[in-house]
LUMLUM-623686 format. One record per residue: residue in one letter; x, y, z of N, C-alpha, C in turn. Coordinates in steps of 0.2 Angstrom, whole numbers, plus 5000, padded with zeros to 4 digits. Example, Ala and Ser with C-alpha at 12.3 -4.5 7.8 and 13.67 -1.06 7.14 Angstrom:
BEGIN
A506649725039506249785039506649845039S506449895035506849955036506450005039
END
This chain:
BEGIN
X568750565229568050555228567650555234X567950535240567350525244567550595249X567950665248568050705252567450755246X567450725240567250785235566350755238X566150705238565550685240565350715247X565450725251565650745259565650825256X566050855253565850905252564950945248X564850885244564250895243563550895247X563550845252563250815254563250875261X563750925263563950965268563451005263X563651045256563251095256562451095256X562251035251561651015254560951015260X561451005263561251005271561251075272X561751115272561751185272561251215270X561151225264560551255258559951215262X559551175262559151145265558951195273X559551195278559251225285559551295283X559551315279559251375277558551425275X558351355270557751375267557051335273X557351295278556951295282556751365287X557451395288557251455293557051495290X556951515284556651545280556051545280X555651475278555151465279554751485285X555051445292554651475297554651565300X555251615296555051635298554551695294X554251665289553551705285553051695290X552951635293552251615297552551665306X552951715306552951755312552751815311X552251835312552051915309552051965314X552451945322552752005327553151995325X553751965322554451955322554352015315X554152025308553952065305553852145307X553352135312553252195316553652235319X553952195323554752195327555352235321X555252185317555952215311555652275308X554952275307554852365303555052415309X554652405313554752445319555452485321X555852435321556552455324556952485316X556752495312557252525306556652575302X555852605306555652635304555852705300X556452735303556752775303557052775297X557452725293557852705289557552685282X557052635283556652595278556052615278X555452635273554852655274554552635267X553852595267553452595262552752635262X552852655254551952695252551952635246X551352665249550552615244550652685238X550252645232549952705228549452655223X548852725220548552685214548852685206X548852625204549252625199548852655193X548952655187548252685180547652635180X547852585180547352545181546952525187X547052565191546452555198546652505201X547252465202547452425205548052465210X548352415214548852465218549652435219X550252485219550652455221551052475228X551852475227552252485233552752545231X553052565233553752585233554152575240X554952565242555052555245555552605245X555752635252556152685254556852695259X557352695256557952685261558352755262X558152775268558552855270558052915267X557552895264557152955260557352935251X557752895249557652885244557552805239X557252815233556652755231557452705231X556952655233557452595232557052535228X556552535230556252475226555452495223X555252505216554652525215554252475212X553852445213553352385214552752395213X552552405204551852395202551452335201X551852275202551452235199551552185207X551152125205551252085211551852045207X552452035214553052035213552851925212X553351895207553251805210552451795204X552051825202551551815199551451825191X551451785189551451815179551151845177X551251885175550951935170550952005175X550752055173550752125173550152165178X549952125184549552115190549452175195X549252215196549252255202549052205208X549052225215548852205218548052235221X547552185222546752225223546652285227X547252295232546852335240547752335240X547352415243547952465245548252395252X547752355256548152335261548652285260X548352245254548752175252549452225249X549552275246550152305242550552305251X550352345255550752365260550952315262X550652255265550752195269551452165265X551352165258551752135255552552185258X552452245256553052295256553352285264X552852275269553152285275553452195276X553152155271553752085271554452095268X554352135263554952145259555452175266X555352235268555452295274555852245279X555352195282555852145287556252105282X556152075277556552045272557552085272X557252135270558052195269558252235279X557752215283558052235289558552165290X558352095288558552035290559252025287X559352065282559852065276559651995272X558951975270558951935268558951965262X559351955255559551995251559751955242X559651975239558952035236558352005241X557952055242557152015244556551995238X556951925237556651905233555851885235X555351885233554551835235554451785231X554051735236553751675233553351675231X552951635228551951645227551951605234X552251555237552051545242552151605249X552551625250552351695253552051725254X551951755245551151795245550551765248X550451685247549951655249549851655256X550351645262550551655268550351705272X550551755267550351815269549451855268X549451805263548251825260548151885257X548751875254548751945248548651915241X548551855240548251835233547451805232X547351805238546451825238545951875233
END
């Protein structure tokens, strides 16, 4: 009972300083820079307007689509995002997200806020 306990309390601790490091590193936006930069070659997003005048992303690994993103990603309902720039900034999180192997590149709302693409 008390090694089964110790193993919980181990994974715990685990999961936790992970989602720390995670956190801090959304508030780093050369570290972002730095990861698009170095895998421009490989990884690459466009913006586009959606039917509705709003905008999304698609994202690109080797020249071919890997992720197409019309809506804002973490947010309810069927949303474009306002401005071609908020779509990009988001794609280029996602971009360091899959340079970092953080995988899937899932988004928060807390992120999006991070970032000031829900303005």
């Amino acid at each position: 009972m008390k090694l089964f306990r110790l193993v919980i309390a181990i994974v715990l601790f685990l999961s936790c300083t992970n989602k720390d490091k995670e956190n801090k590193e959304i508030h780093q936006p050369n570290a972002i820079k730095e990861a698009v930069s170095t895998s421009a070659e490989k990884i690459s997003v466009k913006t586009y307007q959606t039917e509705t005048k709003e905008w999304g992303y698609d994202i690109y690994m080797n020249g071919a689509l890997y992720i197409h993103q019309p809506n804002i990603p973490a947010v309810q309902g069927n949303r474009g995002f306002r401005s071609e720039q908020a779509a990009k900034t988001t794609g280029t999180f996602v971009i360091y997200k899959i340079s970092n192997n953080i995988l899937p590149p899932t988004i928060s709302v807390a992120e999006l806020d991070s970032l000031g693409v829900l303005k």
